[in-house]
Structure formats: C-alpha cells, structure tokens
N, C-alpha and C positions, 0 to 999 in steps of 0.2 A: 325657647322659640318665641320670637315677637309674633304678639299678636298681628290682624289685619286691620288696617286703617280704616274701621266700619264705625257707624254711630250704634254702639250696639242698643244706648236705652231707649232709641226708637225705632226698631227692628218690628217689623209686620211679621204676620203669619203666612210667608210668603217660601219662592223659589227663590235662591240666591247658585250661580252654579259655583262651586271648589275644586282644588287642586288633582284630586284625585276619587276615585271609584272602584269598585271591584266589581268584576266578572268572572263565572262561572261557565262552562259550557258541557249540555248534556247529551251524548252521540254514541251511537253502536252502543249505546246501553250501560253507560258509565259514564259519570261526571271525570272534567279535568282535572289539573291542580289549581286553576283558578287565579288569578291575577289580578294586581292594580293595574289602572291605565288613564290615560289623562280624556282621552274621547268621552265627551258626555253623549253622543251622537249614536242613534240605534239603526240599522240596517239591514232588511229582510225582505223576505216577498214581499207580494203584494197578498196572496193568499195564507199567509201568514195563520195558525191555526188560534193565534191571539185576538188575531182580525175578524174572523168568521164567525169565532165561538168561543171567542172573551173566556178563553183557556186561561186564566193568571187569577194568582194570589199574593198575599201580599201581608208583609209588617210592618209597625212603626214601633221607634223608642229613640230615647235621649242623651246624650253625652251632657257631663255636668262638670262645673269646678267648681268645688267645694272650698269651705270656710277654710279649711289649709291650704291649697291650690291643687288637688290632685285635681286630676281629671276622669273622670269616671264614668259607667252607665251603670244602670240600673233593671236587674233581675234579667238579663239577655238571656238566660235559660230555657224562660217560659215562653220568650218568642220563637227559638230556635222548635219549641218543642209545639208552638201552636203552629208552626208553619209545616212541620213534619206532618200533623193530622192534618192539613188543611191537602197539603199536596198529598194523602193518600183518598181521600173525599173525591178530587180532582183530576184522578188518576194520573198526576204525575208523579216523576221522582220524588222521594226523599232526600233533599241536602243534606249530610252527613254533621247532626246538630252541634259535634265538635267543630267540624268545618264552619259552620254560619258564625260560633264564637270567634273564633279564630277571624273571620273576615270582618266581621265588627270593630277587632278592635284592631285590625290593619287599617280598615278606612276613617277612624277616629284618629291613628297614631299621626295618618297622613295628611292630615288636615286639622291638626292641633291648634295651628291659624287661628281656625275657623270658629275654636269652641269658646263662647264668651266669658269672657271674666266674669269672677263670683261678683252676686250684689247687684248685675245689672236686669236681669230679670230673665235674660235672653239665654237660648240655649241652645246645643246641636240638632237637630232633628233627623234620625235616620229612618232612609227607606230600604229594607228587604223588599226585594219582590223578584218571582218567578214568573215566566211564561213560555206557553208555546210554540218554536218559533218555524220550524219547517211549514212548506206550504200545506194544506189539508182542506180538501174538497168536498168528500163526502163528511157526513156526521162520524166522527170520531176523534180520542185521543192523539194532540201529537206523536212522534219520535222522537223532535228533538227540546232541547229545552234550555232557555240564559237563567242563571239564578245572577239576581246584580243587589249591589245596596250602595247607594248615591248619601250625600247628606246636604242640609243646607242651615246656616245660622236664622232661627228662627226669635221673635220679639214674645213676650207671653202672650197667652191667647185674651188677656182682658186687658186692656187700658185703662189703666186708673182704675186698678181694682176691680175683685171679681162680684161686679153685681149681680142679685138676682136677676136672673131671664122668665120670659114668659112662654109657654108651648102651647100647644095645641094634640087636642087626641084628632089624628091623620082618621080620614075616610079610606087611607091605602091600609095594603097590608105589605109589611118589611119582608117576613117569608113564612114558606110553606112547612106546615108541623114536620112533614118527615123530609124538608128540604135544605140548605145549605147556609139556615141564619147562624149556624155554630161555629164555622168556622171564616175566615178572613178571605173571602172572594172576592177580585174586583164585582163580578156581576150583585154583590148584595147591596153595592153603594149605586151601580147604575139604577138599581131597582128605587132608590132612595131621593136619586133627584128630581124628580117631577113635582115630589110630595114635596121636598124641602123648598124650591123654587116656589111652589104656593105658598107652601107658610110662610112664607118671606113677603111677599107680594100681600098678603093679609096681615102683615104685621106684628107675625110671631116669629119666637128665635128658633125654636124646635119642634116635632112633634114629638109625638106621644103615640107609640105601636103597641095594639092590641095583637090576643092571640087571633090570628088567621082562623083558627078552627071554630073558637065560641065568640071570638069578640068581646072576653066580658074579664080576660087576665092580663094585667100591663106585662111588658116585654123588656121593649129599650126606644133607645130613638133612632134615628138613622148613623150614628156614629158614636155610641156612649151608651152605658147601662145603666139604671136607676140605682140610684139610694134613699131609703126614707129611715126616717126617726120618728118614732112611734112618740106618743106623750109624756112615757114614763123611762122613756132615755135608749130604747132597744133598735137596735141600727139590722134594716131587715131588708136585704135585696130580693128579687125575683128571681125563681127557678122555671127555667122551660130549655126542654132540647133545643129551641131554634133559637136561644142568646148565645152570643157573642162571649166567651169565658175572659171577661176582659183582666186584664193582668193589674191592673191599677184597683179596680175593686177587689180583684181577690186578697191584693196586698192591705187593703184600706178597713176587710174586714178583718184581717189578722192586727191592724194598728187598732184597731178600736177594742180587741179582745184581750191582747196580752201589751198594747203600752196604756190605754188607758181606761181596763178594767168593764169595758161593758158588754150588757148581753147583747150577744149577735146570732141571727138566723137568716137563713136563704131559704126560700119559700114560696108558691105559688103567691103572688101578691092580686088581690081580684080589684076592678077598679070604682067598685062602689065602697071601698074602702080604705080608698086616698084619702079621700075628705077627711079622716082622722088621724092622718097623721103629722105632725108637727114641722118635722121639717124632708125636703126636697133636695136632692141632686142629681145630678149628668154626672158619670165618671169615666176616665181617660185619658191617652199618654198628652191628648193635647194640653188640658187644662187642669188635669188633677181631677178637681169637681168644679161644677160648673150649678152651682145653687140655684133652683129654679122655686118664684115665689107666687106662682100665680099660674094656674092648667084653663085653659079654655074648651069647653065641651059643646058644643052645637048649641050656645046660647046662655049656655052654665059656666060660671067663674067657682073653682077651687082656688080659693087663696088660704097661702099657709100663715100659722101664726107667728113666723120666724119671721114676712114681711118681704115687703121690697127695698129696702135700706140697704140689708146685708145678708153676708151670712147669717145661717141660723148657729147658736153656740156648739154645739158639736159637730155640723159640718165643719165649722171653723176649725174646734180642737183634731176632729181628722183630714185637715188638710195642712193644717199647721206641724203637724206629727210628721206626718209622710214627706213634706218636702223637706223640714229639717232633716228628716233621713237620709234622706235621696242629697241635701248641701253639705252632710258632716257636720249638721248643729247638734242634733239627736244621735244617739247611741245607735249601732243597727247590729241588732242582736241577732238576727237570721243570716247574716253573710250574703244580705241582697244588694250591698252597692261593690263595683267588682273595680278594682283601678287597674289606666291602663297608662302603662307607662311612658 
C-alpha cells in the first residue's frame, strides 16, 4: 500500500483525520459487532450522559514500522486490559479485551496509509475511548454506551531531541487517595488543566503531583509517571493507589531489569528525597521518557546532576532499549511488539 503524500519528518503532535474508524455500540445490555466507518462525526443528545457527568474513559498507543517494514503495535493487551478496569471503576461496560485487539488492528490495517515510514520519527497514534451516550438527567450511570478508536499520524513529541524539561511541584492536587487517579478517566485530565495552563504561563513544562492526603510523597504529573535513578544506578518509580499503571514504565522497568541488568524497585518515593537522586523522568506512550533536569519548589531549584544538556546515561540506555524494541532494532524477548498484517 503507498503511503500518503504527508511530510512526515515534520509531523506535530497533532489531529490529522484518516480513512477510517471503528465503532462499537452498547444497548439493551450488550455490545454490537462493531464496525468500520468512514464518518469522523459524533451525534447525540444534547443531555448526553458524557455531557453532564463526563461518563468516558479512554486509551492511547502506537502503530510502528519497524527496521524490516512490518507494521506493528506495541503491548495492546495491557490497554485492552487497563480499559476493562477503568470501565468497571466507571460503571460502564466491559469491551470484550479480545474485541478491542481485534479492533486495533482493523483500524491500523485500515489506514496503513497513515503509518509512517521507519526512520522518520513519526508514528500512528491511537485513540480507544468509551462513553456514555443516551440522555441522563438525574445523577447516574448511562444505559447506553459508543466504544470507538480513531487514529492520527503523529511527529515525535520532541523536536531536535529529547531535551531535558523543567517542572514544577503544582499547589493542585491530581486526585483523591481513594479516588479515580488509577485508572484512564477523561475527568483526571480535566482535573489537570488549569494546573497545567499555569505552569505554562510560569514558564514550566510540567508539574509535579504530590499525595493529596500528606503532601509530602511524589505521584506523577498530569499525563506521565515518574522515573528516577538513584546514584548508584537503581531505577526506582512511585507506588500510590492513585497513579496511573502506565504501560510504558511498567515495560521500561522490566527493560532496565532483564535487558540491561539493573536493580529496580517501585516504592513510595517521599519528596524530600529527590534531591538525591541522579537522574529524572516523565514516562509514556507520547514520548517514551521525557527527561526532566531541573524541579521548581515555591522558590527551591532541584537540579539534577544528569543536567540540562541531555539525557542522563541510563535514561538514555532505557529509552534507547525500548524503542529499539518497539522498531525491530532490539530483540523483544516478552512477545510485546504484535504485527499486523
């Protein structure tokens, strides 16, 4: 299939609309069989139970062509399967996690077009997402429900290289100890813009979310979960019921334990004891890792000794690892990259 007549090596982090989409629909109590369709166009009430009470949740992941030219994604299991808990959290249906594979790589196969050639930087970007769509007036669960997954050719998330970024520890809180930061809700990101739009306007790239309850354990930020590198080489994320089980760090600590040998823990990580550790990251499907060398605290600079240059060397080496994985440069010994024909 010839590709589309796109520039893909300077492709934004944007919407592009493609040839086709899939649809789901859920009524009288059972999902359909589900279909492609060319309509990008959604149409509902106006009381729409999406509308009211921001009923919807949601995934993302990547289409790739690798160093041979397959075309492929990567670990689509673990979305099928974060979206299954997210819609029991939600009280909506469960999309039947064989059916979401299945429709992934119908809407990949069908816009083949769309997925850019190896080497250019650029990649597929898909969206899962469910909502509720019958009208709903009082407080409660819809009836009925679209499960759809769209895609668009996406540019890498850094230009000219993934520099270190700068954050900020947010005066907000992301979410509540026994509330819905675990799982993929639109409402965690709505919670997330106001904060982000400041640190923007102050002249940071991210924040930095403490626990809600004590204020005094790192979390994530409004779209990615932390990574640090201790001094003596130990690659050690944060544990709290209200992160995000992002799929890119669970994969990044299994590359850093069994392809390049180091010790890894998941951990309450507390934040008076950033300052010692070496190196910094953002991780997920947008950017892999997103290196951060420099934390702002109400007047307090954490700078790391990895620097604002670049990566720090074992961010490097696990992110080097992982997308060779994910291109068919590296070996992928778990059966995580899936080809679709």
């Amino acid at each position: 299939m010839d590709k589309k007549n796109i520039d893909w090596s300077n492709l934004g982090f944007g919407y592009i609309k493609t040839d086709k989409r899939y649809v789901a629909m859920f009524k009288d109590g059972a999902w359909d069989e589900g279909k492609l369709i060319d309509d990008d166009m959604i149409t509902m009430s106006e009381c729409a139970c999406v509308l009211q009470y921001a009923q919807t949740i949601f995934e993302g992941l990547k289409a790739y062509t690798t160093e041979k030219g397959d075309t492929v994604v990567f670990r689509p299991d673990l979305n099928a399967e974060r979206l299954a808990n997210s819609s029991r959290r939600m009280e909506m249906p469960v999309f039947p996690e064989d059916k979401f594979i299945d429709a992934v790589e119908q809407v990949v196969r069908a816009n083949k077009a769309y997925v850019p050639p190896y080497g250019t930087g650029a990649t597929l970007y898909l969206r899962p997402f469910m909502f509720g769509s019958n009208p709903v007036i009082g407080v409660k669960p819809a009836d009925e429900f679209q499960f759809r997954i769209f895609c668009t050719p996406v540019g890498p998330y850094f230009k000219g290289g993934a520099k270190p970024i700068t954050i900020k520890v947010s005066d907000f809180d992301r979410a509540a100890p026994h509330g819905t930061g675990y799982i993929k809700a639109g409402l965690n990101y709505a919670m997330s813009l106001h904060a982000i739009v400041t640190a923007h306007h102050e002249g940071f790239d991210e924040n930095m979310y403490l626990d809600a309850g004590s204020r005094t354990k790192v979390e994530e930020t409004g779209g990615a979960n932390f990574l640090f590198v201790t001094k003596d080489g130990k690659v050690v994320t944060p544990k709290s019921n209200s992160i995000l089980p992002s799929i890119t760090r669970r994969s990044l600590m299994i590359v850093a334990k069994e392809y390049l040998g180091l010790e890894v823990e998941e951990r309450e990580v507390y934040f008076d004891e950033v300052k010692d550790f070496a190196e910094c990251g953002l991780c997920g499907t947008a950017a892999v890792i997103s290196p951060v060398g420099k934390i702002y605290d109400h007047g307090n600079e954490i700078c790391f000794p990895s620097g604002m240059a670049e990566m720090g060397p074992i961010t490097k080496q696990l992110y080097d690892t992982l997308t060779g994985i994910q291109m068919g440069r590296i070996e992928d010994r778990f059966g995580w990259v899936r080809v679709i024909d």
